[in-house]
Jmol script that loads the backbone (N, CA, C; Angstrom):
load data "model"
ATOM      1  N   UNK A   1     -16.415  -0.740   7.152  1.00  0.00           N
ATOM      2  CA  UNK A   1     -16.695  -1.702   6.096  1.00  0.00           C
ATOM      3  C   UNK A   1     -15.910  -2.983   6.401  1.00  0.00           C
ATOM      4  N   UNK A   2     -16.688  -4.125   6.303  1.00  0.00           N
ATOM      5  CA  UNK A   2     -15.881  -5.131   6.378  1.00  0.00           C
ATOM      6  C   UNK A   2     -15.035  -5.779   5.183  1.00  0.00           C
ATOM      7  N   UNK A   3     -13.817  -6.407   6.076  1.00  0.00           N
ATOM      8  CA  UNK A   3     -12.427  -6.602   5.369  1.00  0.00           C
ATOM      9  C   UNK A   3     -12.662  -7.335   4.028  1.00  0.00           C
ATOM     10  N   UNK A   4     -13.610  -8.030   3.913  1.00  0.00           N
ATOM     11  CA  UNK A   4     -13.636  -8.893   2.733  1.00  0.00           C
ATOM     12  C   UNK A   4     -14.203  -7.722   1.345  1.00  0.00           C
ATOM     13  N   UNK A   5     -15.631  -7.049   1.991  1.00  0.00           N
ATOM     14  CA  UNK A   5     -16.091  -6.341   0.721  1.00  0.00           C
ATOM     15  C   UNK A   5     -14.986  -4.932   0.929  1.00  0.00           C
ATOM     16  N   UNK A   6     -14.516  -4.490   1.227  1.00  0.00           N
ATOM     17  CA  UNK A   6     -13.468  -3.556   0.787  1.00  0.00           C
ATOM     18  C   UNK A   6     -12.279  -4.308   0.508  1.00  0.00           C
ATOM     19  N   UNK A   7     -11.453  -5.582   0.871  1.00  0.00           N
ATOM     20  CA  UNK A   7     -10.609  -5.829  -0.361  1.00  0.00           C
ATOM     21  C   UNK A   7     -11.044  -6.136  -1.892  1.00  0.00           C
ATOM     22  N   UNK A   8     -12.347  -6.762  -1.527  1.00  0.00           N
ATOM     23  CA  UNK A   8     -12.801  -7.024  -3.269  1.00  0.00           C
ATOM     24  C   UNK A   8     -13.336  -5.748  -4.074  1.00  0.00           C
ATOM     25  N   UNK A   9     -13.250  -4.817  -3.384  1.00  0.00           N
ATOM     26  CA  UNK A   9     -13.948  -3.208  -3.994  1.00  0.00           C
ATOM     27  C   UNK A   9     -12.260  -3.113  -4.790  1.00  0.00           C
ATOM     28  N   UNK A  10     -11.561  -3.190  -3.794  1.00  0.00           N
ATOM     29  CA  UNK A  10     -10.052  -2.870  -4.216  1.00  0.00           C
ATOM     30  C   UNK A  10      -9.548  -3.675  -5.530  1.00  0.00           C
ATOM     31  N   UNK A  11      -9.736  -4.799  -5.577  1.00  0.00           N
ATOM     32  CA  UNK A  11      -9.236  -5.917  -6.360  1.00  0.00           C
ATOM     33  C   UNK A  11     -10.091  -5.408  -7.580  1.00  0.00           C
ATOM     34  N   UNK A  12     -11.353  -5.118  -7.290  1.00  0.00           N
ATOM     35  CA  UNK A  12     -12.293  -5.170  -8.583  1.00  0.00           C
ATOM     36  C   UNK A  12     -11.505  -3.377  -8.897  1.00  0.00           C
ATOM     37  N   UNK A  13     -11.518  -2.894  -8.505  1.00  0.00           N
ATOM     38  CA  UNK A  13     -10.878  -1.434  -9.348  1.00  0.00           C
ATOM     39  C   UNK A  13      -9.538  -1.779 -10.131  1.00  0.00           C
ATOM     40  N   UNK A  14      -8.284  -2.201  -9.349  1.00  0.00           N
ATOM     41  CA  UNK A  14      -7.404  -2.056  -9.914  1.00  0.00           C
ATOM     42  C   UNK A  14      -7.137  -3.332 -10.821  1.00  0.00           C
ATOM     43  N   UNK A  15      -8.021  -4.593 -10.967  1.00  0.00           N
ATOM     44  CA  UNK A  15      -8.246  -5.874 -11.937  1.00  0.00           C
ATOM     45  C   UNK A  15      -8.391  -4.338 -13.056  1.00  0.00           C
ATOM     46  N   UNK A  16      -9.388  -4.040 -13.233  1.00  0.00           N
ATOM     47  CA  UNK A  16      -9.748  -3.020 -14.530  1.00  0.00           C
ATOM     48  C   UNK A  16      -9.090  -1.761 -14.764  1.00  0.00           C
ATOM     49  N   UNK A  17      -8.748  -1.480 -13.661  1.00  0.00           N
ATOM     50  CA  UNK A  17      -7.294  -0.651 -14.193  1.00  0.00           C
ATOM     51  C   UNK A  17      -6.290  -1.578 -14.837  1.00  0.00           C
ATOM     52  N   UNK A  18      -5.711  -2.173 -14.973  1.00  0.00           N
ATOM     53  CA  UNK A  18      -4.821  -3.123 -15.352  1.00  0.00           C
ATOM     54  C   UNK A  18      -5.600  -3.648 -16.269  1.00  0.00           C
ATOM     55  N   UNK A  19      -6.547  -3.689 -16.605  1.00  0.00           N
ATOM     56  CA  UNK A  19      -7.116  -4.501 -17.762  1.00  0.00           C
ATOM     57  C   UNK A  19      -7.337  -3.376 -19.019  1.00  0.00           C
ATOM     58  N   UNK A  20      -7.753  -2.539 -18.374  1.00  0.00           N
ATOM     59  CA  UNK A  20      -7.699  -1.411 -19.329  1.00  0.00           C
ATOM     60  C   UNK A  20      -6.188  -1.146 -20.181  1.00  0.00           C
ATOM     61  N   UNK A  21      -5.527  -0.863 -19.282  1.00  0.00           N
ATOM     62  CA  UNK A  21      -4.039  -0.417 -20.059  1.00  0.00           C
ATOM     63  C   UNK A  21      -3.582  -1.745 -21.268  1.00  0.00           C
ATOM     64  N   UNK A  22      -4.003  -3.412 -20.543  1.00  0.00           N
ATOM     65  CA  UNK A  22      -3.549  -4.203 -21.298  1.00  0.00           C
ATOM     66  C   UNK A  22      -4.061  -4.038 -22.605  1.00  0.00           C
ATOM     67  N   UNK A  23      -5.512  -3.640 -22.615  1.00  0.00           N
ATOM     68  CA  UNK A  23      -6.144  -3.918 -23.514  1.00  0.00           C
ATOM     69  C   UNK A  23      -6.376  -2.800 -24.376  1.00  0.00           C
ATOM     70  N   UNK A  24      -5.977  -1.559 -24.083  1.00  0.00           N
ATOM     71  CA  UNK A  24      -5.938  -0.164 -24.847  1.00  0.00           C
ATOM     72  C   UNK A  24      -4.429   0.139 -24.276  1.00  0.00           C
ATOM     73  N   UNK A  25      -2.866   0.106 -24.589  1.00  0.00           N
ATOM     74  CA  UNK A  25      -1.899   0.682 -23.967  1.00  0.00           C
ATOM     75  C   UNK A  25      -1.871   1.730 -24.768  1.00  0.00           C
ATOM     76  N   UNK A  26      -2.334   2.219 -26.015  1.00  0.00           N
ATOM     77  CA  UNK A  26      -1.765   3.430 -26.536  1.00  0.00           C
ATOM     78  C   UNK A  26      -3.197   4.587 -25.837  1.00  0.00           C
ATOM     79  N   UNK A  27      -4.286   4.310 -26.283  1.00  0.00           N
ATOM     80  CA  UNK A  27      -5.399   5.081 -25.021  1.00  0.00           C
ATOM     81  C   UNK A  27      -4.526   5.411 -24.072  1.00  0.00           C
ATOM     82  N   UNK A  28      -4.193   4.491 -23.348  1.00  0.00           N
ATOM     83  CA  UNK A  28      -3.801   4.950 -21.857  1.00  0.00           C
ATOM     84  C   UNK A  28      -3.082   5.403 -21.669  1.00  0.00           C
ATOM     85  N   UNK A  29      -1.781   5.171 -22.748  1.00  0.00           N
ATOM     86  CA  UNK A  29      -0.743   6.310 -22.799  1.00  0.00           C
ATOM     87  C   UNK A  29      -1.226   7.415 -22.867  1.00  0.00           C
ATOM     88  N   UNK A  30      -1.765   7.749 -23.929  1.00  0.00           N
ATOM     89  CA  UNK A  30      -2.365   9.204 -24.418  1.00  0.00           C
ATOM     90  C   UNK A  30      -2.763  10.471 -23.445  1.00  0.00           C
ATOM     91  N   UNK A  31      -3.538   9.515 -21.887  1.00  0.00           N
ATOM     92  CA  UNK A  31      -3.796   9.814 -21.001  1.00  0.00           C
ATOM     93  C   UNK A  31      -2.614  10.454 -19.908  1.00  0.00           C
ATOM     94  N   UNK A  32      -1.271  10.240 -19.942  1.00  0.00           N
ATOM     95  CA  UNK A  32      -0.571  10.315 -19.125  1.00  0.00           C
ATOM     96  C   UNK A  32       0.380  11.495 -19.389  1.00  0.00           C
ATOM     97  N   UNK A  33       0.152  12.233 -18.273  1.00  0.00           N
ATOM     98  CA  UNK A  33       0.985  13.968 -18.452  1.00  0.00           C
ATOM     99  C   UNK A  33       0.513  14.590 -19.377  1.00  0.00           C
ATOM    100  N   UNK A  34      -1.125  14.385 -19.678  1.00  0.00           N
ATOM    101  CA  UNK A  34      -1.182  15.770 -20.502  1.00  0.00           C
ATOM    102  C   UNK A  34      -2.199  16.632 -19.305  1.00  0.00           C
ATOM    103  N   UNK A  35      -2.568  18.030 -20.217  1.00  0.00           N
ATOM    104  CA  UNK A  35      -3.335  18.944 -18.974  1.00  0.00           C
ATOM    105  C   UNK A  35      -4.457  19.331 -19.722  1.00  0.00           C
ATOM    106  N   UNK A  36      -5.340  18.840 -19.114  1.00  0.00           N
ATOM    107  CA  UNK A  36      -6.825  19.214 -20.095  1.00  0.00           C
ATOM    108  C   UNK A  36      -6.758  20.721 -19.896  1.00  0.00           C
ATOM    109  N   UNK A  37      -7.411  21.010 -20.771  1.00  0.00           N
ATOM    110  CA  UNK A  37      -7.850  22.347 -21.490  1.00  0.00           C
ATOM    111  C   UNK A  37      -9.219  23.156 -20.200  1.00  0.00           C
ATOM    112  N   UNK A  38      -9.374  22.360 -19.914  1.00  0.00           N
ATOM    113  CA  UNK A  38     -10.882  22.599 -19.025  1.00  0.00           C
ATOM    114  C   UNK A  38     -11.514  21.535 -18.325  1.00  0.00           C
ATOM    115  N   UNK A  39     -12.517  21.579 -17.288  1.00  0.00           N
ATOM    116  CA  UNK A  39     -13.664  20.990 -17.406  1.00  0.00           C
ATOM    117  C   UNK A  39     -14.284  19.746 -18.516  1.00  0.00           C
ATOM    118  N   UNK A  40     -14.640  20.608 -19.360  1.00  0.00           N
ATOM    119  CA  UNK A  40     -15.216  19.501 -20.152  1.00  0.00           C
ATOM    120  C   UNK A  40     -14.405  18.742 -21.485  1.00  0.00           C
ATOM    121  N   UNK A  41     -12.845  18.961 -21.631  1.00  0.00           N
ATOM    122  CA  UNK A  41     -12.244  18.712 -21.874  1.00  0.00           C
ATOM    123  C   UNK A  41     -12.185  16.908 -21.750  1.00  0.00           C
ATOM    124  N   UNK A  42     -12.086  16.534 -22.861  1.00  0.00           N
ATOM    125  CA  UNK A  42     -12.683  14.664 -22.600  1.00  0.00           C
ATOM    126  C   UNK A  42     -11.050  14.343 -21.752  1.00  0.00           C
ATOM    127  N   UNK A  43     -10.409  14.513 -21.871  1.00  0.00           N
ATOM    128  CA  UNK A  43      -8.898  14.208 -21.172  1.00  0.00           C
ATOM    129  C   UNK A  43      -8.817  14.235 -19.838  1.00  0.00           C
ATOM    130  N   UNK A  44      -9.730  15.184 -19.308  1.00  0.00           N
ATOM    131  CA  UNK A  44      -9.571  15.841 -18.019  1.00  0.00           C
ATOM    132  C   UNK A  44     -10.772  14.538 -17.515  1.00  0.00           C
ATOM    133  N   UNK A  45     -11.706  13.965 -18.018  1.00  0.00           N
ATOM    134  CA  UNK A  45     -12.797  13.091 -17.616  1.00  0.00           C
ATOM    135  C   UNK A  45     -12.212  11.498 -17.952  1.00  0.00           C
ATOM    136  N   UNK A  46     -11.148  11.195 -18.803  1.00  0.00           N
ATOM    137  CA  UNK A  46     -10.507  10.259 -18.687  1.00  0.00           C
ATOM    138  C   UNK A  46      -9.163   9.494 -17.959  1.00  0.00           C
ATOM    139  N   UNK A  47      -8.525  10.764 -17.507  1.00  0.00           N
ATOM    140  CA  UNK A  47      -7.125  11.263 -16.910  1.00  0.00           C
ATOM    141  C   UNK A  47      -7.781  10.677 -15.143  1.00  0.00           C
ATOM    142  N   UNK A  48      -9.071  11.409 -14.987  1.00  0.00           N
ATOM    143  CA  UNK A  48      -9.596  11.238 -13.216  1.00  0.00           C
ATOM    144  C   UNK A  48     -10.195  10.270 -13.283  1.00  0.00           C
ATOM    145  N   UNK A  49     -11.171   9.313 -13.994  1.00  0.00           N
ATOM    146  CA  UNK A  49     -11.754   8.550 -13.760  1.00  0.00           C
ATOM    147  C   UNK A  49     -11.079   7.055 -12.898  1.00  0.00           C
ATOM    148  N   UNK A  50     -10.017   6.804 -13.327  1.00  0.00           N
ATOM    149  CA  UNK A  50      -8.944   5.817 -12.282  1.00  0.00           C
ATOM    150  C   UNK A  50      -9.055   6.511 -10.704  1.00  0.00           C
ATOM    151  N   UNK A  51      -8.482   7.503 -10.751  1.00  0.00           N
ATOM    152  CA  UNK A  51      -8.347   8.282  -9.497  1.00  0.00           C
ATOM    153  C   UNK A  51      -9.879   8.394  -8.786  1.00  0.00           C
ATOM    154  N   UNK A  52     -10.954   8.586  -9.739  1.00  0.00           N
ATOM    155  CA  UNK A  52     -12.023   8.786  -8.889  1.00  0.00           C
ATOM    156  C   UNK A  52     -12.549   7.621  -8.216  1.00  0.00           C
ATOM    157  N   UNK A  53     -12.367   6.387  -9.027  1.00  0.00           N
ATOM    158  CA  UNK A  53     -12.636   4.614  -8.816  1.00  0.00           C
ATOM    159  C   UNK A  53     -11.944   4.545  -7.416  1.00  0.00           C
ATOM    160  N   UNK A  54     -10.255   4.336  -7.128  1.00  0.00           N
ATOM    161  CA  UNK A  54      -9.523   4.619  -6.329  1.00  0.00           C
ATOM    162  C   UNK A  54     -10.354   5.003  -5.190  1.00  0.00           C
ATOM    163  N   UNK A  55     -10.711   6.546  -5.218  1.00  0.00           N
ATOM    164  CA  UNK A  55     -10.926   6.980  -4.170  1.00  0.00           C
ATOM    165  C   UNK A  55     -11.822   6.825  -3.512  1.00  0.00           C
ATOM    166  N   UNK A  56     -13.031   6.199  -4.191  1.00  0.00           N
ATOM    167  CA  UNK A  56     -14.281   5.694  -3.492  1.00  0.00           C
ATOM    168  C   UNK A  56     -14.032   4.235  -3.131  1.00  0.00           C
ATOM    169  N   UNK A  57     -13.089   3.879  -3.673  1.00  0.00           N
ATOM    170  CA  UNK A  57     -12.946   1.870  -2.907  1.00  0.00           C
ATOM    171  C   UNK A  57     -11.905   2.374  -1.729  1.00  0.00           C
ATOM    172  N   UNK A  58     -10.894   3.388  -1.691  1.00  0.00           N
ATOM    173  CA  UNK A  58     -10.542   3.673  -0.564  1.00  0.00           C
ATOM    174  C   UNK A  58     -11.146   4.147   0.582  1.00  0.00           C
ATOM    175  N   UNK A  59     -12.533   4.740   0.509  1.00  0.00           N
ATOM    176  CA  UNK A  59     -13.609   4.982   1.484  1.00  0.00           C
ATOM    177  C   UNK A  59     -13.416   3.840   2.444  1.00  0.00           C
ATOM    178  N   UNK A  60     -13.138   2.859   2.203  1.00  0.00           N
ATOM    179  CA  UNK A  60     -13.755   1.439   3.168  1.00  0.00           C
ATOM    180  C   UNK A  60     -12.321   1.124   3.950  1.00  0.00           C
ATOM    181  N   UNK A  61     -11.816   2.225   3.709  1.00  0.00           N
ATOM    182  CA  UNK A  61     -10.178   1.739   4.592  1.00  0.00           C
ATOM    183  C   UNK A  61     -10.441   3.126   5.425  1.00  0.00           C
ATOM    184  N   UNK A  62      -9.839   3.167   7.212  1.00  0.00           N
ATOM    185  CA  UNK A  62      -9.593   3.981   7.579  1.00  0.00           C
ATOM    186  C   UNK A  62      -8.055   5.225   7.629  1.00  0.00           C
ATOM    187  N   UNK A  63      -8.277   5.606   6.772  1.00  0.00           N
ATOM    188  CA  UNK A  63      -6.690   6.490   5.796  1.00  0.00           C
ATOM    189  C   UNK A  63      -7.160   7.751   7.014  1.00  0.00           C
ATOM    190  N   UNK A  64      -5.690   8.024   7.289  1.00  0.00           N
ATOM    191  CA  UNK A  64      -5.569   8.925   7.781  1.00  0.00           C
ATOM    192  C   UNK A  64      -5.513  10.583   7.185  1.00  0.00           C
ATOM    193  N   UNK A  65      -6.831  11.386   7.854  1.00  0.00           N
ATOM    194  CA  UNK A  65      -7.024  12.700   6.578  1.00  0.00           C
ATOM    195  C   UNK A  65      -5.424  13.199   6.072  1.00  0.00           C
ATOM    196  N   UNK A  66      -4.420  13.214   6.658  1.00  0.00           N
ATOM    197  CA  UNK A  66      -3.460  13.611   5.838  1.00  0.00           C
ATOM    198  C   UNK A  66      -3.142  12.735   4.520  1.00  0.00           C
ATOM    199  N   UNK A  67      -3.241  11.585   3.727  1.00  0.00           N
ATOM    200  CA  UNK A  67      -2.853  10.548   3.571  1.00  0.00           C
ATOM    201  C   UNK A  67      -3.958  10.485   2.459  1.00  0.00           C
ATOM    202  N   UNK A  68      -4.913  10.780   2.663  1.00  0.00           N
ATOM    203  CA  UNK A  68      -6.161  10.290   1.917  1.00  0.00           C
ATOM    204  C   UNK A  68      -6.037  11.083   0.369  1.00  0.00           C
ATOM    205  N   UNK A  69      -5.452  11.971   0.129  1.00  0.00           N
ATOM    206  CA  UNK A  69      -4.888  12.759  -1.297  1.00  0.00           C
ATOM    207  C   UNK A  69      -3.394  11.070  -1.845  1.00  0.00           C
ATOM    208  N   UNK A  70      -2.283  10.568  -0.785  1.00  0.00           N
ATOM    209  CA  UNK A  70      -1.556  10.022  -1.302  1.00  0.00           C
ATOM    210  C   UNK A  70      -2.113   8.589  -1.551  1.00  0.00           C
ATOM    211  N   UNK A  71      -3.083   7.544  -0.900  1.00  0.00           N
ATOM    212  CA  UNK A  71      -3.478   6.554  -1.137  1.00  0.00           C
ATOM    213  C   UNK A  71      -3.821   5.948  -2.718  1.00  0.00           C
ATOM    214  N   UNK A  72      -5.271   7.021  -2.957  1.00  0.00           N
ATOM    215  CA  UNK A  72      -4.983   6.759  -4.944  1.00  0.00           C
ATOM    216  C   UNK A  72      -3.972   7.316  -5.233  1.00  0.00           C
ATOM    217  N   UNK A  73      -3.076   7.833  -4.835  1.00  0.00           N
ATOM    218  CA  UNK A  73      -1.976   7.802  -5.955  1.00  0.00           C
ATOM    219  C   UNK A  73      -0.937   6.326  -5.742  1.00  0.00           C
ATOM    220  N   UNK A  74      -0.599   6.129  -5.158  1.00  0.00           N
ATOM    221  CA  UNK A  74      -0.351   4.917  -4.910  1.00  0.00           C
ATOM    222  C   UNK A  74      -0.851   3.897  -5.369  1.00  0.00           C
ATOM    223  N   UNK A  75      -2.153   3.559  -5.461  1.00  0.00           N
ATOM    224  CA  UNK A  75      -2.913   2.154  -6.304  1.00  0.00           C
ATOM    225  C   UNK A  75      -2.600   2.757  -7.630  1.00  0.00           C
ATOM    226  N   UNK A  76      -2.227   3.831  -7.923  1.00  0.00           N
ATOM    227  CA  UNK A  76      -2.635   3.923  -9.418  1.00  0.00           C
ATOM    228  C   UNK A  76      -0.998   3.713  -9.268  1.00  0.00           C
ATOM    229  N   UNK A  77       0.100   4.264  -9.175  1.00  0.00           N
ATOM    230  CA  UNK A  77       1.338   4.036  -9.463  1.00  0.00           C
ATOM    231  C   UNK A  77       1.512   2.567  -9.404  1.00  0.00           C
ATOM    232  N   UNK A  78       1.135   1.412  -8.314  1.00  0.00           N
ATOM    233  CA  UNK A  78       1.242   0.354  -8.515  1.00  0.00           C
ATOM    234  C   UNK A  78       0.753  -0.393  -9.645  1.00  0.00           C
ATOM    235  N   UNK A  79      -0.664  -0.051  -9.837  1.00  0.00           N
ATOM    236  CA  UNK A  79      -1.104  -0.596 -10.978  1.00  0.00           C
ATOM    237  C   UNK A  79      -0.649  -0.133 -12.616  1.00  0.00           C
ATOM    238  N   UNK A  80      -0.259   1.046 -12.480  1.00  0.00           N
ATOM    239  CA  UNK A  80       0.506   1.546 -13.645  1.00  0.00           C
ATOM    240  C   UNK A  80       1.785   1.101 -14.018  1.00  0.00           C
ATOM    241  N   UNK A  81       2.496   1.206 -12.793  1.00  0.00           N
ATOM    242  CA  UNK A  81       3.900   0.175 -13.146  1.00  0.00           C
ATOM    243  C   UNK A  81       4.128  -1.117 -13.636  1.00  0.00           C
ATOM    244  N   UNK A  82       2.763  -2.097 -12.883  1.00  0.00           N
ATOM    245  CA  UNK A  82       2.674  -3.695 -13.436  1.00  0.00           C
ATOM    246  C   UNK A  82       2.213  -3.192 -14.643  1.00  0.00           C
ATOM    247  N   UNK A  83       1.198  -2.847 -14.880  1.00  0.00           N
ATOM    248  CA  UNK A  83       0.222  -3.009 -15.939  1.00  0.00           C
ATOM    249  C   UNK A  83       1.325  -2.884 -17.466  1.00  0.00           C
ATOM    250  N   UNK A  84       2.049  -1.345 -17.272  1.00  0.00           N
ATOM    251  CA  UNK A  84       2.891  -0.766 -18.504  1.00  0.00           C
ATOM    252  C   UNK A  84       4.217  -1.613 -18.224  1.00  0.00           C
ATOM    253  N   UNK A  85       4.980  -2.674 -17.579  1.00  0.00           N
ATOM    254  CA  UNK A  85       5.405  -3.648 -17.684  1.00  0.00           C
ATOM    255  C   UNK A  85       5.313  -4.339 -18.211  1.00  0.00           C
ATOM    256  N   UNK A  86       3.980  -4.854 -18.219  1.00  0.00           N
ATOM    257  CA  UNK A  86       3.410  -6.054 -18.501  1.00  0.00           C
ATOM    258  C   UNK A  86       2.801  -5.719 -19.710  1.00  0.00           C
ATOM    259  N   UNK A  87       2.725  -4.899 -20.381  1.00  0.00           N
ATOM    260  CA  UNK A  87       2.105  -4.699 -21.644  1.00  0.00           C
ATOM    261  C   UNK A  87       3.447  -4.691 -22.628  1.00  0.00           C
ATOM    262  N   UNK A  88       4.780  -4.048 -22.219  1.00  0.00           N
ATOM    263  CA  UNK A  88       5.855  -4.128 -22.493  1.00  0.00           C
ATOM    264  C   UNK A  88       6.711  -5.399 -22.478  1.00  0.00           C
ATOM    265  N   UNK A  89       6.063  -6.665 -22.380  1.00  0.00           N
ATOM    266  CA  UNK A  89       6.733  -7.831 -21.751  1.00  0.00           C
ATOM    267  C   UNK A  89       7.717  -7.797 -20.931  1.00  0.00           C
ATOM    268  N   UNK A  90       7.242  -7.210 -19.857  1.00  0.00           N
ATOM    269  CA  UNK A  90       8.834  -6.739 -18.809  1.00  0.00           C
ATOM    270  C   UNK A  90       8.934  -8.060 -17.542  1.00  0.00           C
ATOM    271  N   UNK A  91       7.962  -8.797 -17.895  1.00  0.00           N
ATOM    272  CA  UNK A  91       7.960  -9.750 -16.823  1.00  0.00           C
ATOM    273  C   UNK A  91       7.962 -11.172 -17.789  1.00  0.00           C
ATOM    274  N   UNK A  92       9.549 -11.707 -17.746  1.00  0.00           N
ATOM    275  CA  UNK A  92      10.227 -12.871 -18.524  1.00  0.00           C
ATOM    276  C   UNK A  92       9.814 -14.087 -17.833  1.00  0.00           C
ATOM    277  N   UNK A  93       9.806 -13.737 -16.280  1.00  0.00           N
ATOM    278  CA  UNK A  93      10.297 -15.239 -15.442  1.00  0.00           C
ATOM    279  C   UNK A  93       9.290 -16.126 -15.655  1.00  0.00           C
ATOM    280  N   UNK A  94       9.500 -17.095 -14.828  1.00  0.00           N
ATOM    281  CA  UNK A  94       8.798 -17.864 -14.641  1.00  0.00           C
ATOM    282  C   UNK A  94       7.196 -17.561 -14.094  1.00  0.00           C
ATOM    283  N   UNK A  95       7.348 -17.372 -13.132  1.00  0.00           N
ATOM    284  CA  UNK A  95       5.956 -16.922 -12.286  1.00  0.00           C
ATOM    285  C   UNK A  95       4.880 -16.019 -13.262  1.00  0.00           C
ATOM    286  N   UNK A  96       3.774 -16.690 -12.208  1.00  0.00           N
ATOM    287  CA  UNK A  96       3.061 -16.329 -13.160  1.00  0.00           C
ATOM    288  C   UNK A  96       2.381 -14.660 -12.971  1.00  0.00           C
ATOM    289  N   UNK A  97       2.016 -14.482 -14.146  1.00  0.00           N
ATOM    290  CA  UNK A  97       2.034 -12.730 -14.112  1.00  0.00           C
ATOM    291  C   UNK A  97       0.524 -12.509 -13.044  1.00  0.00           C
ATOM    292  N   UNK A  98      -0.192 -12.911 -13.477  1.00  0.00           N
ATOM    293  CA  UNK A  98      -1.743 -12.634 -12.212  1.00  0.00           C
ATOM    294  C   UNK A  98      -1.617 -13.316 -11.337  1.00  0.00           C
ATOM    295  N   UNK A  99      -0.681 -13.665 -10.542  1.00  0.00           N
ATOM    296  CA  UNK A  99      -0.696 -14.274  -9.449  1.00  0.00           C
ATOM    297  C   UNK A  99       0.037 -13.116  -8.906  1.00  0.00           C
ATOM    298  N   UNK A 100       1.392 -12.566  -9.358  1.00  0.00           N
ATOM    299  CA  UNK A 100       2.338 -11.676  -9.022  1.00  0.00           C
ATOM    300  C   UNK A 100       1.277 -10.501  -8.928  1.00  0.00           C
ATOM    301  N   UNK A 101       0.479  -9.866  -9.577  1.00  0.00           N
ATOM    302  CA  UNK A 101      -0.253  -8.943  -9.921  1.00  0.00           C
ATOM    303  C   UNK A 101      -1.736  -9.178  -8.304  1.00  0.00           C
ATOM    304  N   UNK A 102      -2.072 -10.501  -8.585  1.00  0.00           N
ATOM    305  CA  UNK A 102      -2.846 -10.830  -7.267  1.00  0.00           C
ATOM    306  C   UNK A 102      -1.777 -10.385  -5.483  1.00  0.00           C
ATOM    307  N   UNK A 103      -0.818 -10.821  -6.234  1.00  0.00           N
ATOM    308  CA  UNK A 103      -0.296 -10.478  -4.685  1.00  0.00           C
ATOM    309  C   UNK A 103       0.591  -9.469  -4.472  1.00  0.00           C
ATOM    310  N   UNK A 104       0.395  -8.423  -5.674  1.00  0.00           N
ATOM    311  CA  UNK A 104       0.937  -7.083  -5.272  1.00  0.00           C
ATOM    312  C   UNK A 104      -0.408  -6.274  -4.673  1.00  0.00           C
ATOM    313  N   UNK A 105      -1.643  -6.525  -5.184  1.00  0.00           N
ATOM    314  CA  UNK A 105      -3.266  -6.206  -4.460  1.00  0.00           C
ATOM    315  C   UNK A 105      -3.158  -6.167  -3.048  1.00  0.00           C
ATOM    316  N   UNK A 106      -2.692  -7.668  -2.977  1.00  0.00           N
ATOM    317  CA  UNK A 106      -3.199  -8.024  -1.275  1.00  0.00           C
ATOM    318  C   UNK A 106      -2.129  -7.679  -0.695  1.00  0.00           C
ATOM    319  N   UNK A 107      -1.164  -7.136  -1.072  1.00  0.00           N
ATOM    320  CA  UNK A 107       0.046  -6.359  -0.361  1.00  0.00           C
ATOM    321  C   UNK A 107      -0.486  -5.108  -0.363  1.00  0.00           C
ATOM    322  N   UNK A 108      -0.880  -4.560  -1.124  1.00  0.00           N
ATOM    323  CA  UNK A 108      -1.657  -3.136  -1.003  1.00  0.00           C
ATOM    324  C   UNK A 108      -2.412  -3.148   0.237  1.00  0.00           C
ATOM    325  N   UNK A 109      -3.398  -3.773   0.442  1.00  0.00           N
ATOM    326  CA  UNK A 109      -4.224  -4.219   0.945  1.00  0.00           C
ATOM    327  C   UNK A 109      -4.187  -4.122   2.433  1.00  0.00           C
ATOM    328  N   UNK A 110      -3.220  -4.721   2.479  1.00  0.00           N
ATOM    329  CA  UNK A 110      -2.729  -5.276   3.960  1.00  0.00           C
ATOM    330  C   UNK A 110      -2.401  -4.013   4.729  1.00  0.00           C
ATOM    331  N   UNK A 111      -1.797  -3.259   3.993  1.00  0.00           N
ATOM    332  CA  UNK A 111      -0.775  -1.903   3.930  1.00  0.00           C
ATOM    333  C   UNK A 111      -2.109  -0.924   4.611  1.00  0.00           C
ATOM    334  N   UNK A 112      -3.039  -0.933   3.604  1.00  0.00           N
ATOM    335  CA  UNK A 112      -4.001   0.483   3.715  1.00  0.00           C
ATOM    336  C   UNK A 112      -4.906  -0.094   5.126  1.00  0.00           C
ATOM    337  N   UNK A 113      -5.118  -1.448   4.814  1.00  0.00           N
ATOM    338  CA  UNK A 113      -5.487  -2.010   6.080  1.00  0.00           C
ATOM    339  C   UNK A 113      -5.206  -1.419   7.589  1.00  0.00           C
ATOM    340  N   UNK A 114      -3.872  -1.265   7.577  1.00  0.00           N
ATOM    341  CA  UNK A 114      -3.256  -1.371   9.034  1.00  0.00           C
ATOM    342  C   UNK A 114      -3.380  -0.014   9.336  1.00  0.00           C
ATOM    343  N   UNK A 115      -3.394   1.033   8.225  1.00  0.00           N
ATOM    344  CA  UNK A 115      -3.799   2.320   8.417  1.00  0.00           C
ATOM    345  C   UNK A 115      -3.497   2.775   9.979  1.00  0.00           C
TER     346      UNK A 115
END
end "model"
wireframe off; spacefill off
backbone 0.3
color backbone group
């Protein structure tokens, strides 16, 4: 896949991961460390759906099969850390927050890139 439409597969997942948490943080809490009951358990279909996004925009990077279980976890820890920061006002400074957030992406990016 070429470099441009798999960074913007990337950007466009974790933009809405991060948009999600801003815009629902108690939802998304709700979501975090619990253990669905089952299958059809709505928790268990809200809990993977990040992870499943993740793992199909990671298709377009060559991840090494050991590696390919730790990659979404990684976009999601990155994006979980800014996001529940940033919903927390944890970012005072100056700079601006989607720019910082843009160039923690393309640091991702670069990273899964070099694979």
């Amino acid at each position: 896949m070429p470099w441009a439409a798999r960074s913007r597969g990337t950007r466009a997942a974790t933009r809405a991961f991060r948009g999600f948490v801003l815009e629902h943080p108690g939802r998304y809490g709700a979501t975090i460390g619990v253990e669905p009951t089952g299958p059809d358990d709505p928790m268990a279909t809200a809990s993977q759906r990040p992870l499943d996004a993740f793992t199909t925009v990671l298709r377009g990077y060559e991840i090494k099969k050991g590696d390919v279980d730790h990659a979404p976890r990684m976009l999601r820890g990155l994006c979980h850390g800014f996001a529940t920061l940033q919903a927390a006002n944890g970012f005072q400074r100056s700079v601006d927050v989607d720019e910082g957030f843009e160039w923690l992406i393309a640091f991702a990016d670069r990273g899964l890139g070099a694979g």
